[in-house]
N, CA and C of each residue as an Amber inpcrd file, in Angstrom:
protein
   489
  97.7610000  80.9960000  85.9080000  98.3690000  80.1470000  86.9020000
  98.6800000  80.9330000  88.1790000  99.2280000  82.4570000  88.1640000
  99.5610000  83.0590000  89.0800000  98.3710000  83.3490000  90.1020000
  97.1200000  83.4280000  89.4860000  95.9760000  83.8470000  90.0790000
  95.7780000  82.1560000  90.6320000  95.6420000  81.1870000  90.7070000
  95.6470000  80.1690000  91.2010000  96.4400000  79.7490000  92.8090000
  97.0580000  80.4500000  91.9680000  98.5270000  79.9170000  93.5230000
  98.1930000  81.1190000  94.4770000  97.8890000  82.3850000  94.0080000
  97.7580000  83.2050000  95.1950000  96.5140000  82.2430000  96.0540000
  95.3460000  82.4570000  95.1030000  94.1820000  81.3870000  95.3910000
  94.5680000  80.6900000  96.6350000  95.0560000  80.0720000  96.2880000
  95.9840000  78.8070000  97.8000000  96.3220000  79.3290000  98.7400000
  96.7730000  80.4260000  98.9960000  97.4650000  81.3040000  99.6060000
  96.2210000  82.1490000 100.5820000  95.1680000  82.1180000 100.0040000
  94.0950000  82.6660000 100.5550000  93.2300000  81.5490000 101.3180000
  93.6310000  80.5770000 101.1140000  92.6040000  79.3370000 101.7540000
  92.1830000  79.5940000 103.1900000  93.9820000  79.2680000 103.7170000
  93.6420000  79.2910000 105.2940000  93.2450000  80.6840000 105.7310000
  93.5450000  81.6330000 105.5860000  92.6040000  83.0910000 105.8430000
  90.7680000  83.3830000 105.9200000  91.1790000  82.4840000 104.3800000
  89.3560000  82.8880000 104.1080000  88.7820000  81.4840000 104.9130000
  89.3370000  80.1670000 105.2580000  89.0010000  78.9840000 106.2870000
  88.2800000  79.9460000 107.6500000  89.5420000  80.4990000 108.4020000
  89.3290000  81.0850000 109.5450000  88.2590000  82.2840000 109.7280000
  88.5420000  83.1950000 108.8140000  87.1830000  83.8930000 108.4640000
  86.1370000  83.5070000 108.8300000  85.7970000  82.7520000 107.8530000
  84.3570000  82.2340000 108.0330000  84.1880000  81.4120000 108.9820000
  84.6380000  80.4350000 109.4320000  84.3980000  80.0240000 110.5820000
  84.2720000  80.8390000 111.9190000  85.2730000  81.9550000 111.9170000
  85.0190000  82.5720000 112.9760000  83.8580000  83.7740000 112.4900000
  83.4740000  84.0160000 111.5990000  82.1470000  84.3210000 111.3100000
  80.9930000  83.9580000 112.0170000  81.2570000  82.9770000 111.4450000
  80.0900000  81.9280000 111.4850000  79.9700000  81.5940000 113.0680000
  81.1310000  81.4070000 113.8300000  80.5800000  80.9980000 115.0110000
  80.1050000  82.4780000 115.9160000  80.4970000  83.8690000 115.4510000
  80.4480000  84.6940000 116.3900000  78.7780000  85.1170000 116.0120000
  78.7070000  85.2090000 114.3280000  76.8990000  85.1320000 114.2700000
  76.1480000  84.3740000 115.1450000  76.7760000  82.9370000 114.8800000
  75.6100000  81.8630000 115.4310000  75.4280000  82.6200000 117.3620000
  76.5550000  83.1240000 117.8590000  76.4650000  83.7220000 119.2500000
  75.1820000  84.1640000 119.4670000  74.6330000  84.4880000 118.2610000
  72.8350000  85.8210000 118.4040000  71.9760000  84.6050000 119.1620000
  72.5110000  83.4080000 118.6780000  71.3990000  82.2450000 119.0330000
  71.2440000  82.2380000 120.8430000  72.4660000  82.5570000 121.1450000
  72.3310000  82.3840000 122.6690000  71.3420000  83.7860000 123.0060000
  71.6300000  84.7390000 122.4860000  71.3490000  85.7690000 122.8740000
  69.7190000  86.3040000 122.5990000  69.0880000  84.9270000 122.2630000
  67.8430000  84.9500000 121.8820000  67.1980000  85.3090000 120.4680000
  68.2660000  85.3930000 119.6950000  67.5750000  85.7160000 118.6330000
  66.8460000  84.3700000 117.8270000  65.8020000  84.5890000 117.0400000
  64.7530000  83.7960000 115.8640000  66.5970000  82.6850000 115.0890000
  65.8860000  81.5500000 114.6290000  67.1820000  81.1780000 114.1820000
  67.6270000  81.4480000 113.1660000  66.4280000  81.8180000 111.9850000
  66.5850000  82.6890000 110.8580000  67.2990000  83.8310000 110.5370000
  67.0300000  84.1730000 111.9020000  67.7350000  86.3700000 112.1750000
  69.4110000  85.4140000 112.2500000  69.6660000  84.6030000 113.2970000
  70.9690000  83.8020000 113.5250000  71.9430000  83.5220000 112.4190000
  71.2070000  82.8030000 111.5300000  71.6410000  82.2690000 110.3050000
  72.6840000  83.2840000 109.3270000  71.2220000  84.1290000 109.1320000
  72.0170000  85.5970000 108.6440000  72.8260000  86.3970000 108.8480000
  72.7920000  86.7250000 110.5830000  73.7810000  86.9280000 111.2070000
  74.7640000  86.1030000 111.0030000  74.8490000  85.2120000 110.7980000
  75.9990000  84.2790000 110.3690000  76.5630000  84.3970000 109.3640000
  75.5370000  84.0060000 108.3990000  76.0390000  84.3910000 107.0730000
  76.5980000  85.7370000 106.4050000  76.4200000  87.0720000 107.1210000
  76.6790000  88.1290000 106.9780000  77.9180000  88.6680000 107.4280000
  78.4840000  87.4980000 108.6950000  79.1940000  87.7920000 109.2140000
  80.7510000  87.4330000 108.6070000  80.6780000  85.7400000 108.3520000
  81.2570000  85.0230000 107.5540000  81.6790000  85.5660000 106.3530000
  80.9390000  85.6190000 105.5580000  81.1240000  86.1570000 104.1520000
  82.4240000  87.0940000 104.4480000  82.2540000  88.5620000 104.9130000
  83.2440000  89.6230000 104.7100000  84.1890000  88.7400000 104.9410000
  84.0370000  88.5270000 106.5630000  85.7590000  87.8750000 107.2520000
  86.6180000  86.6460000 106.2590000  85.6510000  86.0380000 105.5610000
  86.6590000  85.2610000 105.0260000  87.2160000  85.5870000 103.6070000
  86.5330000  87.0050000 103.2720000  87.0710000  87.7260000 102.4690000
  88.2210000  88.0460000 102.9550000  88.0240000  89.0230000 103.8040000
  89.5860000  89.6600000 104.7850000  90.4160000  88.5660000 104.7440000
  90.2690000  87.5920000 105.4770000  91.4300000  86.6000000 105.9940000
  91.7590000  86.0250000 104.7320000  90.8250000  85.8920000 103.2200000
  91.7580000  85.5680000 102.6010000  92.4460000  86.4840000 101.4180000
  92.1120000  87.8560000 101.6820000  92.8240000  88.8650000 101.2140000
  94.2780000  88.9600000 102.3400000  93.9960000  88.9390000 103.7830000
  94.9890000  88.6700000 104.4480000  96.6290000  87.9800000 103.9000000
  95.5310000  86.5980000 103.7330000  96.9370000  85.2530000 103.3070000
  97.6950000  85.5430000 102.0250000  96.7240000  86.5320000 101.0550000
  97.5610000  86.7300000  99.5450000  98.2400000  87.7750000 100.0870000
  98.1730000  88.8840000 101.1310000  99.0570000  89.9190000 101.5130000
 100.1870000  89.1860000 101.7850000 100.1330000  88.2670000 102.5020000
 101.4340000  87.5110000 103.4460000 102.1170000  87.0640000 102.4470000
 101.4480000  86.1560000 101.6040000 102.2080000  85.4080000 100.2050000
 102.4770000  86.3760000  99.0790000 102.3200000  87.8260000  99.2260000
 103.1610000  88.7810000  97.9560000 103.9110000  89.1920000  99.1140000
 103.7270000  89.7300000 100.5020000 105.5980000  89.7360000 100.9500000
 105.2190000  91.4070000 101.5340000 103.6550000  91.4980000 101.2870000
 103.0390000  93.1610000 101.6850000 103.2230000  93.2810000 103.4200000
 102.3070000  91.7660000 103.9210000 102.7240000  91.7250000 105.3040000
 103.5550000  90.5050000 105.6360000 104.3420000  90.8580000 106.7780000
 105.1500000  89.6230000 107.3670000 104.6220000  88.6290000 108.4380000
 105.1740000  87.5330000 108.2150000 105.0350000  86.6020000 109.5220000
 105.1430000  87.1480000 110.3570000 104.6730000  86.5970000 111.8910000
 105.3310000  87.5950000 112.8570000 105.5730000  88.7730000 113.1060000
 105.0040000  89.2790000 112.2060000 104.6360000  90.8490000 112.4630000
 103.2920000  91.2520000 113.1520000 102.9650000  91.8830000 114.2700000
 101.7360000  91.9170000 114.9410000 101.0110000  93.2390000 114.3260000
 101.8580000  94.2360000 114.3680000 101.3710000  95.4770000 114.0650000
 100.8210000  95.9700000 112.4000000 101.3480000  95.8500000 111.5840000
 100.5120000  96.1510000 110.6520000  99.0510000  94.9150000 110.4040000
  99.3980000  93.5820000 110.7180000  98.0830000  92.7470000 110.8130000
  97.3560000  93.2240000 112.0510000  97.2140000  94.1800000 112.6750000
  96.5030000  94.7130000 113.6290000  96.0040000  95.5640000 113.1250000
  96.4520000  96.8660000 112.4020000  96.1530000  97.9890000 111.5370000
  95.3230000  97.3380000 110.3230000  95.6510000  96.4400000 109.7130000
  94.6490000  95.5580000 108.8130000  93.3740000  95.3260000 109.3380000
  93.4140000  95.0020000 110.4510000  92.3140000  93.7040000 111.0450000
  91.3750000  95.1030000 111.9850000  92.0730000  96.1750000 111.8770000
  91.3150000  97.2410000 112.6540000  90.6530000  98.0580000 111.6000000
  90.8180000  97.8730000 110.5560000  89.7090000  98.7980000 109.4970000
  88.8410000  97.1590000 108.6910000  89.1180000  96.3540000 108.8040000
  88.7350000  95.4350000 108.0890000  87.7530000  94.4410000 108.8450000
  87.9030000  94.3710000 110.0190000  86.6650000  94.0360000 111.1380000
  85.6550000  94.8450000 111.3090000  86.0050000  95.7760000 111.3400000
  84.3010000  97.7110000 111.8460000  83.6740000  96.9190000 109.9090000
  84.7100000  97.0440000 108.8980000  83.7880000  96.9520000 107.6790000
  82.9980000  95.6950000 107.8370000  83.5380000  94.6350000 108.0670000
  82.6180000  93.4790000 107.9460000  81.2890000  93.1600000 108.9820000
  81.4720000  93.6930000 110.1590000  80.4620000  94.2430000 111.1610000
  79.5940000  95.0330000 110.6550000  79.8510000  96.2460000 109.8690000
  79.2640000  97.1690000 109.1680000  78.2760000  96.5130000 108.3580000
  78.8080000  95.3660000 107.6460000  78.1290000  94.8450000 106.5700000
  76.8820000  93.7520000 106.9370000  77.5670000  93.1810000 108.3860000
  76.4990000  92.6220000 109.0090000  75.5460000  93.0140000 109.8840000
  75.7340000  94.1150000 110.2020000  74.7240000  94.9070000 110.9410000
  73.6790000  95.7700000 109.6300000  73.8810000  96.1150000 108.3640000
  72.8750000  96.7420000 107.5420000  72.1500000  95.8440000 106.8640000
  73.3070000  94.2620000 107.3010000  72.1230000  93.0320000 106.5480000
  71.1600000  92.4810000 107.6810000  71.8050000  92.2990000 108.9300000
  70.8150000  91.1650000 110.2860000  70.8020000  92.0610000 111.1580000
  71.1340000  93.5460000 111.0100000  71.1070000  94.0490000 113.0620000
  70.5050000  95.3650000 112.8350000  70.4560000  95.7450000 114.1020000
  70.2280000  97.1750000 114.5960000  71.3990000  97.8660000 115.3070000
  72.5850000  97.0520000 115.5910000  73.7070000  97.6540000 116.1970000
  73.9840000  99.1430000 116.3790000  73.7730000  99.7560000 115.1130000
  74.2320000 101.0580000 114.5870000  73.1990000 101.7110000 115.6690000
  72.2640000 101.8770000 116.3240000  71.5410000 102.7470000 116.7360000
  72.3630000 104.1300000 117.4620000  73.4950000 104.2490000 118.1960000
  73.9700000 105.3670000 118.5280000  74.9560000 105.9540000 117.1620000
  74.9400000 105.6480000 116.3130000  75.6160000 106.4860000 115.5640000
  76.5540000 105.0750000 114.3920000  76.5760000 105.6070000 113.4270000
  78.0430000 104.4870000 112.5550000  79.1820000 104.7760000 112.7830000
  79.4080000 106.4130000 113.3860000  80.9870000 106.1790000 113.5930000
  81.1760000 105.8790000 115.1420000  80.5060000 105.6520000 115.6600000
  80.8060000 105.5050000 117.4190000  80.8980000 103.6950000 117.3890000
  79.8690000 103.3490000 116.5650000  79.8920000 102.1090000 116.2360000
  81.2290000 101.3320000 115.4020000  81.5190000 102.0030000 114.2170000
  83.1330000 101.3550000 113.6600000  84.1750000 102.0910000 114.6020000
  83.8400000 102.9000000 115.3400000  85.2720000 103.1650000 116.4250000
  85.4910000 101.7590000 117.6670000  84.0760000 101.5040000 117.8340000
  84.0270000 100.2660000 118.8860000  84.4970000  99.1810000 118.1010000
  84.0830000  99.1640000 117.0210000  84.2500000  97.8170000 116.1520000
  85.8940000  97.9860000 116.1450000  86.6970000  98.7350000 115.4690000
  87.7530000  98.9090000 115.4140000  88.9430000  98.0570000 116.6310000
  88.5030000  98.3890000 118.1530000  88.6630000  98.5300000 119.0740000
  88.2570000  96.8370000 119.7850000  87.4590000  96.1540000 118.6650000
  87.7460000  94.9160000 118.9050000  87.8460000  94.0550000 117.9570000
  88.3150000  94.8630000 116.7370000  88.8490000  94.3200000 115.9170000
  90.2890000  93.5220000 116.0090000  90.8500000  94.7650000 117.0160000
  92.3050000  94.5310000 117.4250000  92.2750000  93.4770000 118.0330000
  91.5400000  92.9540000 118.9020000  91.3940000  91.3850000 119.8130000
  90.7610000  90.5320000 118.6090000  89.8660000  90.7070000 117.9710000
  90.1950000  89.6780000 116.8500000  91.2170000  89.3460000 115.9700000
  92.1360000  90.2980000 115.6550000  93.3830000  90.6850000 115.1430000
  94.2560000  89.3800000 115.7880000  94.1670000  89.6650000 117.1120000
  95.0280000  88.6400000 118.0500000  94.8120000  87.1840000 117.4870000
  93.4280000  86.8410000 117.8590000  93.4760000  85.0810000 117.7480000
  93.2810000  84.3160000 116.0660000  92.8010000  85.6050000 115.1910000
  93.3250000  85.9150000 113.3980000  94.7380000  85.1820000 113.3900000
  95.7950000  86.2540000 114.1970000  96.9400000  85.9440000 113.4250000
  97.4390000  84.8560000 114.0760000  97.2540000  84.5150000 115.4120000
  97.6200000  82.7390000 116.0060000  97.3290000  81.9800000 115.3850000
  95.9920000  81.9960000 115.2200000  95.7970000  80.8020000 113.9910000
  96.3020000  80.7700000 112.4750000  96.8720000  81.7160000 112.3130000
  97.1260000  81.7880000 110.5840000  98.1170000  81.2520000 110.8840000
  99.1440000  81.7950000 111.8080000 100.5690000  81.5230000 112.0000000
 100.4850000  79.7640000 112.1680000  99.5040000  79.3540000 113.0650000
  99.4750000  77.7850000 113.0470000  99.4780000  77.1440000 112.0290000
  97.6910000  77.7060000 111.0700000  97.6140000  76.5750000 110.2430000
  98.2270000  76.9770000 108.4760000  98.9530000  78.0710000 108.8300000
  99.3010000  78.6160000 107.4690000 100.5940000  77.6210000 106.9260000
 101.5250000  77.7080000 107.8360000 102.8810000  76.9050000 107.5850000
 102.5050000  75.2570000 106.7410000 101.6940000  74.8700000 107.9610000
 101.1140000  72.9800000 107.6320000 100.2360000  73.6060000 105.8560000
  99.6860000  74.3460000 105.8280000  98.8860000  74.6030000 104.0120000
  99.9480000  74.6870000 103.2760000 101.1970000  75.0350000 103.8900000
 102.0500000  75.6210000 102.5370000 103.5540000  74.5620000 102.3560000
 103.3040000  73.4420000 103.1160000 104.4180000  72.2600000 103.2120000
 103.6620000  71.1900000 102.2840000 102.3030000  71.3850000 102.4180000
 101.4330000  70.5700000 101.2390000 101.1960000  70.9090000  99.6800000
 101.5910000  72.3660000  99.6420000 100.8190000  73.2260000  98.3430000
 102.6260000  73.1790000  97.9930000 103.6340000  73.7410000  98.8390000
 105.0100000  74.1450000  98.2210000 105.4520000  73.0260000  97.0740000
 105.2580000  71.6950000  96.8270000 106.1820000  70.8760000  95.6910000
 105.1380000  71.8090000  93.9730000 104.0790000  72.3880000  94.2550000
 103.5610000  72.8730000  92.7970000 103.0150000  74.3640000  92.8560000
 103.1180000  74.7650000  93.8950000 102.8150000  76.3980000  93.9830000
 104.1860000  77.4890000  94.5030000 105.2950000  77.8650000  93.7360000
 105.8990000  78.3020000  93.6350000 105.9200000  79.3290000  95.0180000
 104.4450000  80.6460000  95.0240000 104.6850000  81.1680000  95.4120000
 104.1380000  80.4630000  97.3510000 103.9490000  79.1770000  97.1520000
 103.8260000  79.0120000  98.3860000 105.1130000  78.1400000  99.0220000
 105.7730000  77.6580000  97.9830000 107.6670000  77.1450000  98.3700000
 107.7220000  78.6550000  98.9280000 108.0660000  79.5390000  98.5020000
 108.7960000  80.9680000  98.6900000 108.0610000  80.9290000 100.1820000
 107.0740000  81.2020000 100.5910000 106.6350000  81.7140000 101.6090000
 106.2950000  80.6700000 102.7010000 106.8750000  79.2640000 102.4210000
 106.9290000  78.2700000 103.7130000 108.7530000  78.5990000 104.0270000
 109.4710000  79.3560000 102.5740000 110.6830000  79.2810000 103.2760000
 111.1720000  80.4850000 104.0110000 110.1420000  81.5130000 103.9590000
 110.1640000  82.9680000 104.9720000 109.3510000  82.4050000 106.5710000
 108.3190000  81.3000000 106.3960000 107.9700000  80.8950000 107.5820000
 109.3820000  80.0170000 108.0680000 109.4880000  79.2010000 107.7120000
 111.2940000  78.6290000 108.2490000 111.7960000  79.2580000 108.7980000
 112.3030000  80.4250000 107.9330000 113.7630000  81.0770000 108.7500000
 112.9500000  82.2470000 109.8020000 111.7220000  82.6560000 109.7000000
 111.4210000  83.0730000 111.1600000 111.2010000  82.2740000 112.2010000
 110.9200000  81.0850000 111.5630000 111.3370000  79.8920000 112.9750000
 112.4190000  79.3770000 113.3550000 113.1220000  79.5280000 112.7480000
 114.7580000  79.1880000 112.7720000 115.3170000  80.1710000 113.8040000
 115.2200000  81.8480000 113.4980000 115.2350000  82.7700000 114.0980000
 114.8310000  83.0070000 115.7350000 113.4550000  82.6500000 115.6060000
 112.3180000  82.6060000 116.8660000 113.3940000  81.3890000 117.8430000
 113.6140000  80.2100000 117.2110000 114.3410000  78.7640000 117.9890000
 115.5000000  79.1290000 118.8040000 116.7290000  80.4350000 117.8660000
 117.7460000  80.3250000 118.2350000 117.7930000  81.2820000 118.9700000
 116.7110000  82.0480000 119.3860000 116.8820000  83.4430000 120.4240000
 116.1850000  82.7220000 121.5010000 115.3040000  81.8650000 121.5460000
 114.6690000  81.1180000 122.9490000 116.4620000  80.3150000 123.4130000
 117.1130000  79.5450000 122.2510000 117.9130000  78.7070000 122.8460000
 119.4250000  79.6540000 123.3740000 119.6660000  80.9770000 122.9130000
 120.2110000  82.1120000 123.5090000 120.1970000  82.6510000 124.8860000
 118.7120000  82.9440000 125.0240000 118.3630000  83.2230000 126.2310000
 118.0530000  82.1070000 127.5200000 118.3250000  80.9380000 127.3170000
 118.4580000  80.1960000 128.1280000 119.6450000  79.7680000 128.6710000
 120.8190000  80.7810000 128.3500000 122.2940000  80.0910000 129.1060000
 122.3740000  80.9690000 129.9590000
């Protein structure tokens, strides 16, 4: 059962993943590539990330990383983006041509800007997954009520700083 509920917990991560996989592969299409080479690129791309994002969401739901925390989901998303790039460049690319580590240092380096619009969206659509899953997944009650009180928190320092 426990392996289930994390399960849930990984949805919206591994959702965003792949979609943003999927749309940054399909990008090759503009860039002229065969639609086949595209596809793969897609599919190569997808796959890892929605691994990550939903290894991500079970981090958040055991309590490893926090809501609202930017910096260690940056440090995550900066070794865990170069790998999934990695993985799609030895399946659809030639990327690597100056070197693999000059290449996962770049990757790294925009991993961190994927990092960024990763954790906006988790933060969006994570709360709305876990107000639906919380009446039978225990560990997702627990972790819509750590999203609460950082919004509770976040509410009463905007309504602070406005007198």
């Amino acid at each position: 059962m426990e392996r289930r509920h994390s399960f849930e917990l990984a949805l919206p991560g591994a959702s965003i993943g792949a979609v943003a996989g999927a749309m940054a592969g399909g990008l090759t299409l503009f860039a002229g590539a065969p639609t086949g080479l595209a596809a793969q690129a897609a599919l190569a791309l997808a796959a890892p990330l929605a691994l990550f994002g939903g290894l991500f969401g079970v981090l958040v739901g055991h309590g490893v990383l926090r809501p609202g925390t930017f910096g260690p989901a940056g440090l995550y998303w900066m070794a865990a983006f170069p790998l999934s790039r990695l993985l799609q460049e030895s399946v659809a690319g030639v990327g690597t041509n100056d070197g693999v580590l000059s290449f996962l240092a770049y990757q790294a380096m925009v991993g961190l800007g994927f990092a960024i619009g990763f954790v906006w969206l988790h933060e969006r659509f994570m709360p709305y997954w876990l107000s639906h899953r919380a009446a039978v997944n225990p560990l997702a009650a627990e972790l819509l009520a750590v999203y609460v009180r950082y919004a509770t928190t976040l509410r009463a320092g905007k309504k602070g700083s406005r007198r």
